[in-house]
N, C-alpha and C positions, 0 to 999 in steps of 0.2 A: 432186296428184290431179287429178280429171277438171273439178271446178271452180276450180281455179285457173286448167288451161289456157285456162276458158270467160269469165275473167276477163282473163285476159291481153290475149283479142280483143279481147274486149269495148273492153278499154283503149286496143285498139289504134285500132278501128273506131268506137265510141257512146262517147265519154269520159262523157258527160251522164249517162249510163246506168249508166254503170260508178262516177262520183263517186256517185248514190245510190243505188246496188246497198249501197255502201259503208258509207253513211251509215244505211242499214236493219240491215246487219247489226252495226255499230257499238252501235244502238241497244238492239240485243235481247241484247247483253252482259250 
């Protein structure tokens, strides 16, 4: 979907960003 592909960037370009993009939604499991 449309947020993966915004993840994908993410990963590609802010990893910082993306490791606690990560960790937040981790969280809210």
């Amino acid at each position: 979907g449309k947020r993966r592909r915004q993840l994908d960037y993410l990963k590609a370009t802010d990893i910082e960003r993306y490791r606690s993009i990560l960790k937040a939604l981790n969280l809210r499991k």
